[in-house]
N, C-alpha and C positions, 0 to 999 in steps of 0.2 A: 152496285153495278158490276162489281166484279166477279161475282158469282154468274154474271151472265158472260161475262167476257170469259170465263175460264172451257178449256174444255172437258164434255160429261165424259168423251172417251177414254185421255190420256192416263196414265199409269196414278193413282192418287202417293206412292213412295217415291214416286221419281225425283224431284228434289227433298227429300228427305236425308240429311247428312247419315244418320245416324244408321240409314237400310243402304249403306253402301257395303257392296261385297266383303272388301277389305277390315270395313269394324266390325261387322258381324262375325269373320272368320277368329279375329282374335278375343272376342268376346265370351263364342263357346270353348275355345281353347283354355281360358281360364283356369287357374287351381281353384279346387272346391273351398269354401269359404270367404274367398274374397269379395262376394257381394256384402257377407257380415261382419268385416270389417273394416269398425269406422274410427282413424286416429282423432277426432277430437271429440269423442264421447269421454264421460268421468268412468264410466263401468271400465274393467279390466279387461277385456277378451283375451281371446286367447289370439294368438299370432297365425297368419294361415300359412297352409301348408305341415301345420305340427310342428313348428319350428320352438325349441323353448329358452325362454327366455332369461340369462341369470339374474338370480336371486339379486335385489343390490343389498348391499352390506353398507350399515351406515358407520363413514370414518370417526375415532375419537379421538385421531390427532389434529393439531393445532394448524392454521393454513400458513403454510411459510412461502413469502416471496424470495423467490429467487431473486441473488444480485445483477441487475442490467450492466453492472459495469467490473470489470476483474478486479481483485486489491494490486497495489501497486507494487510494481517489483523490490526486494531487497535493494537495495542501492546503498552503499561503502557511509553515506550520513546515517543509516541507521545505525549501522554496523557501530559507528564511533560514537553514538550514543550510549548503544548497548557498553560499547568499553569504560566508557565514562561512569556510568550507573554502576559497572563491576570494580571500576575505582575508587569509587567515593565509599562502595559497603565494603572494603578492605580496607577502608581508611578509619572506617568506624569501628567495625570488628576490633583494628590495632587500639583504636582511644580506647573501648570499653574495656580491652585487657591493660592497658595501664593503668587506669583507674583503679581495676580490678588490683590489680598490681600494687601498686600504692595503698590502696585501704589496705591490704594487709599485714603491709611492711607499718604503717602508723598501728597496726592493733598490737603488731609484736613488740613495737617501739614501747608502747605502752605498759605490755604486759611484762618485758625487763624493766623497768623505770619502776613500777611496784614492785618488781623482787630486789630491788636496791641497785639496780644498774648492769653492766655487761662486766662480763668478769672473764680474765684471758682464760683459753681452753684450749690454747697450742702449744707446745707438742703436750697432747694427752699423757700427763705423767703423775704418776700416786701420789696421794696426799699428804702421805706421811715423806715424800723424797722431799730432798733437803732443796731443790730447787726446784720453781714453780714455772706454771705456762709462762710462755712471755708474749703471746697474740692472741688476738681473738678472732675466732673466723668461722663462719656460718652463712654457707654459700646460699642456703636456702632460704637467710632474710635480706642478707646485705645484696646480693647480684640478685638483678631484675631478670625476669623468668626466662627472656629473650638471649640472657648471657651467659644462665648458668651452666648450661653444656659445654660451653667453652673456658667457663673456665675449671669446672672438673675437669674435664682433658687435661688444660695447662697444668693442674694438681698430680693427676696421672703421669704426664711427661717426666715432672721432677722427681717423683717419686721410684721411674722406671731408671731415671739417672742416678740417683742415690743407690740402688740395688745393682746398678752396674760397676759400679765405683768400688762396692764393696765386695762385689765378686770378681772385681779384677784386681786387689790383693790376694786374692787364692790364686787365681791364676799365674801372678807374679813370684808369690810363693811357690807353686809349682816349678816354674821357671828355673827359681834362684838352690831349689832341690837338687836339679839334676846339672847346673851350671852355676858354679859357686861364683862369677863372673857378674850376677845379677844380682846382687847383692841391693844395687844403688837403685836400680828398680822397683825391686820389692818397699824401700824406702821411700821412695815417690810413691808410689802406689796409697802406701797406708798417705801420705800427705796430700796425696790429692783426695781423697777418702775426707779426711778433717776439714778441708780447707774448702772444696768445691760445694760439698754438701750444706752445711749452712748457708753460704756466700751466694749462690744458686737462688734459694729462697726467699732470702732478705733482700736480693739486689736486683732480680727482675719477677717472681711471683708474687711475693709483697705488691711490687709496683704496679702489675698487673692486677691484682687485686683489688686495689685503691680505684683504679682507673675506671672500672666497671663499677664501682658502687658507687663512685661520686662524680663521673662521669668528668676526670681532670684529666686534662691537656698533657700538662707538666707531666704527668703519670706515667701518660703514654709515650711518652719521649722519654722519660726514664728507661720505659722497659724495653723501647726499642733499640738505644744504644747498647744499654747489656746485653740486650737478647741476640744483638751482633757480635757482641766478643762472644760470648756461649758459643753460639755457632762455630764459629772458628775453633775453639777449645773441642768441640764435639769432632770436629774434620781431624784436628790434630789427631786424638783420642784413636780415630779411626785407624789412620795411618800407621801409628803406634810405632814411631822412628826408637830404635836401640835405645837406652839410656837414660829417655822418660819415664820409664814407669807407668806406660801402657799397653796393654795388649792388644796392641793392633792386628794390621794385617801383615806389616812388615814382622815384627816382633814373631805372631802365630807361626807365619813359615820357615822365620827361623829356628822355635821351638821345635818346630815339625821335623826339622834335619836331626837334632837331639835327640829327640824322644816321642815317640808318636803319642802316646796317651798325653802329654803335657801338652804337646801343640793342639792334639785335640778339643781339652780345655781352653785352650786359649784361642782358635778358633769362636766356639760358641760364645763368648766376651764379648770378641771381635766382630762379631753377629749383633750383639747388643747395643753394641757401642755406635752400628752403621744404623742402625731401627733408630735406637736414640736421634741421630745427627735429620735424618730422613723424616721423622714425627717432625723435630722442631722445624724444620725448613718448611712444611705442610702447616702448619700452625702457627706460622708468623706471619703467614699469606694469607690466613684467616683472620689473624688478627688485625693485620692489616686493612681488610677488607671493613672487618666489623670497624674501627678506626675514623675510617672514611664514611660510614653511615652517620655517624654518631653528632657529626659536627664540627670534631676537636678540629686544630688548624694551628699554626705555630705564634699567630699571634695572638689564639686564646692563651695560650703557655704563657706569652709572654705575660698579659694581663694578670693570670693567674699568681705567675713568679710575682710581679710586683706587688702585687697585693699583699699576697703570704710574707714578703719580706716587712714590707710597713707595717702589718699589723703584727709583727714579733716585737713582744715586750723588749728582748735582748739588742734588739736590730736600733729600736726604739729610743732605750736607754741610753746605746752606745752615740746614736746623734743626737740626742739632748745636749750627753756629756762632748761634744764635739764641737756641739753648737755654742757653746756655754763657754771653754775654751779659747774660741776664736773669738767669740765680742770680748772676754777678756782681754786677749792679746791684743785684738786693735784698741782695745780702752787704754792700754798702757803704752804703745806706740803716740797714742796722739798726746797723752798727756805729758811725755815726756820733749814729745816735738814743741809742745807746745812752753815749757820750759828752758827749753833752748831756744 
């Protein structure tokens, strides 16, 4: 019935959406190709308008997610981690080198013990001289590798003292040439020459040398108290007052009023003799130092002295025989009391 209700006249586009002015305007307006293309076909067309499209390149790296959340700031606990971990492998490093250390002081041990033992090699003197080394010393097995620079040095030290000693009887010589006056000088000189040089050696580098191989208390207390009077003796030396028999600095400028070439000489002594005093005061602060790593303390000394005493056959003998003595004498006290 609606085709009867409808009318024959009326326009038949009139409601037709699609023949309104407005979409028909933009319809022919169109870029050429857009009716052919259709995005969800398989075929590839081409893009309208001529537009072209890049190539895709397919990726061959790996898909990495990015982190949703930052790493967390340094913060001072790390930090003292990291110190700690840098503590403990400088702790190992030191183990491995003592170990190191030790195996090869036991291989040298060993390898003297097959030649028949340690045989003294100090002072290097010919075979045929009528007297023989009286030390043995070999920094490079007995001082642990940590020491030996120091105590070369100390070996250096005394050795630079001994060649001062001796070229400060020239100098006193010199002296005693153009000032018949210094006679007594030039006699000290060659005696502290004799006297210092050995005594030097045996009474605090010995001791020092002990102390670092076998790592004794007692030792280092040895060589501190000599290494004090030394000092003092080196100050003296310096100063070089009239009448000792040293070429100090007093001594030098009075040679220099004399005689300028002599005082000259005795300047450069006087030079040696200040290096000298100035090394050892730099190297007993080191020693020092090393000292206080080590462990020693005075009541290891003490330990140590005890020990060394009781176990001296001499020490030993002498309170047996003491012991032995005294229950005598009370055995004869009482039986005597006991008779009366």
């Amino acid at each position: 019935m609606s085709d009867f209700d409808s009318n024959p006249f009326a326009d038949p586009d009139f409601n037709n959406p699609f023949k309104d002015p407005s979409v028909t305007q933009v319809t022919r307006t169109a870029p050429p190709g857009l009716d052919e293309y259709n995005p969800f076909t398989d075929t590839r067309t081409a893009p309208p308008g001529g537009v072209k499209m890049p190539n895709a390149v397919p990726s061959t790296q790996p898909a990495i997610m990015k982190p949703t959340e930052e790493p967390p700031p340094y913060t001072p606990h790390t930090r003292e981690q990291a110190l700690a971990q840098a503590e403990l492998l400088k702790r190992q490093e030191e183990l491995e080198k003592k170990a190191a250390e030790l195996d090869r002081r036991e291989k040298e041990m060993q390898s003297l013990s097959q030649q028949g033992g340690r045989k003294n090699n100090w002072p290097p003197l010919p075979e045929n001289f009528p007297v023989g080394p009286c030390f043995y010393q070999d920094i490079a097995v007995d001082i642990p590798v940590e020491f030996q620079k120091t105590v070369k040095i100390m070996y250096y030290i005394w050795m630079f003292y001994a060649v001062t000693l001796f070229l400060n009887i020239f100098a006193c010589l010199a002296w005693f040439c153009v000032d018949a006056l210094r006679g007594v000088d030039f006699g000290l000189a060659i005696l502290w020459f004799l006297l210092f040089t050995p005594c030097s050696f045996v009474c605090w580098y010995r001791p020092l040398y002990g102390a670092f191989r076998s790592d004794s208390s007692v030792r280092f207390f040895i060589f501190f108290f000599v290494y004090i009077c030394q000092f003092a003796v080196h100050v003296l030396q310096t100063v070089g007052l009239t009448g000792w028999g040293n070429s100090g600095w007093i001594s030098a400028l009075t040679g220099l009023n004399t005689s300028i070439p002599v005082g000259i000489i005795m300047v450069i002594v006087t030079a040696l003799f200040t290096a000298s005093a100035v090394t050892s005061m730099i190297m007993f602060k080191k020693v020092h130092g090393l000292y206080r790593t080590t462990g020693a303390s005075f009541e290891k000394a003490q330990q140590e002295f005890a020990t060394g005493v009781m176990s001296n056959k001499t020490v030993q003998t002498a309170a047996a025989n003491a012991a032995t003595s005294a229950a005598a004498s009370a055995a004869q006290n009482t039986f005597k009391g006991s008779q009366i």
